[in-house]
C-alpha positions in Angstrom: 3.3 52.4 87.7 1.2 54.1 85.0 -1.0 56.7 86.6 -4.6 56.2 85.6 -6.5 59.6 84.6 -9.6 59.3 87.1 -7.0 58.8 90.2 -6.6 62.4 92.0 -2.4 64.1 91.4 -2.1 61.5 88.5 -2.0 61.9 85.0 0.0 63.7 82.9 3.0 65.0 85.1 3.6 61.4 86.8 7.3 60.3 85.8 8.2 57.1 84.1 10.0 54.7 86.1 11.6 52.0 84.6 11.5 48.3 86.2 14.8 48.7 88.1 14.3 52.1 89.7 10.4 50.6 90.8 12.2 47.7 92.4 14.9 50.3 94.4 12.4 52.3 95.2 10.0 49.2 96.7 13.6 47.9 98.5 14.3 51.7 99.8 10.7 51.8 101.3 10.6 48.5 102.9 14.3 49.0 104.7 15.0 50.3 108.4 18.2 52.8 108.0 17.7 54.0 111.0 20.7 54.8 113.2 19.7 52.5 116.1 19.9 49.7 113.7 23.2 51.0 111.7 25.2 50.9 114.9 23.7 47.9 116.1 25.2 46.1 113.2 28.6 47.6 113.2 28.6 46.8 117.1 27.6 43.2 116.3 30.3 42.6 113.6 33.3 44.1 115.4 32.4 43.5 118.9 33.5 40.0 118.3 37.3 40.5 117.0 37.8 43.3 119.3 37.3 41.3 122.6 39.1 38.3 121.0 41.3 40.9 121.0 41.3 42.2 124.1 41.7 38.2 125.1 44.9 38.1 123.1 46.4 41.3 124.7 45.6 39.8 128.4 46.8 36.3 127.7 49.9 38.3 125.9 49.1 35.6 122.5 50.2 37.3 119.7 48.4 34.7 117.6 45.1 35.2 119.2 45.7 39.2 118.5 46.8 38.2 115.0 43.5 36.6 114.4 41.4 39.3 115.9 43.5 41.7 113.7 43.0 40.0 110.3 39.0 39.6 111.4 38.9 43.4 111.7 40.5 43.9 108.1 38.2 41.6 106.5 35.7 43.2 107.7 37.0 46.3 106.5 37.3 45.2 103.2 34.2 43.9 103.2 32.4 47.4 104.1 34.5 48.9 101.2 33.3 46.1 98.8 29.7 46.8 99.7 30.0 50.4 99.4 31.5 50.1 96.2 28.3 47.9 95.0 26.0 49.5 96.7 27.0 52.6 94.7 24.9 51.8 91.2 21.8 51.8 93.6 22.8 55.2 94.6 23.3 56.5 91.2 19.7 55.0 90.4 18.0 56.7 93.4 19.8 59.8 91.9 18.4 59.5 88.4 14.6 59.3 90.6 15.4 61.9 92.1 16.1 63.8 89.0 12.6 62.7 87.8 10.6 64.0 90.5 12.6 66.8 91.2 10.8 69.3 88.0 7.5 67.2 89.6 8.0 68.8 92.8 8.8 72.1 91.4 5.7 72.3 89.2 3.3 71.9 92.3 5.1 74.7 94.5 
């Protein structure tokens, strides 16, 4: 992403990205965050234990609520774990942020 000196806003204030922040910052562009989708997902991956469940609780199985439990905290774990990975992409999109940030300031 080296800025060419004919292109207009380019040149000599452009950051330096290194391969890993260009790659996050192609991933963060291309991805839907948006809240529709975020609790369609959650929806989708508890919706199942929880009425297995709800089946276990009307059929009075503790087994069947058991399972349905045990589901739920794997899953839970599993959102931890992912938020605990996701964080170095966070920390990167930080460390952008810090280089456009005097960018930003410099045009106001």
């Amino acid at each position: 992403m080296e800025a060419r000196a004919g292109e207009p806003g380019g040149g000599e204030n452009r950051p330096e990205f290194t391969p890993e922040e260009i790659r996050l910052i192609r991933l963060w562009s291309l991805s839907d965050v948006s809240a529709g989708r975020q609790v369609s997902a959650q929806v989708a991956y508890f919706a199942t234990p929880a009425v297995f469940g709800a089946y276990g609780l009307a059929t009075g199985s503790l087994v069947i609520t058991g399972v349905a439990f045990i589901c739920m905290l794997l899953l839970l774990a599993w959102g931890f774990v992912s938020t605990w990975r996701d964080h170095s992409n966070f920390v990167m999109m930080q460390s952008i942020c810090r280089k456009l940030l005097p960018t930003v300031d410099e045009r106001q």
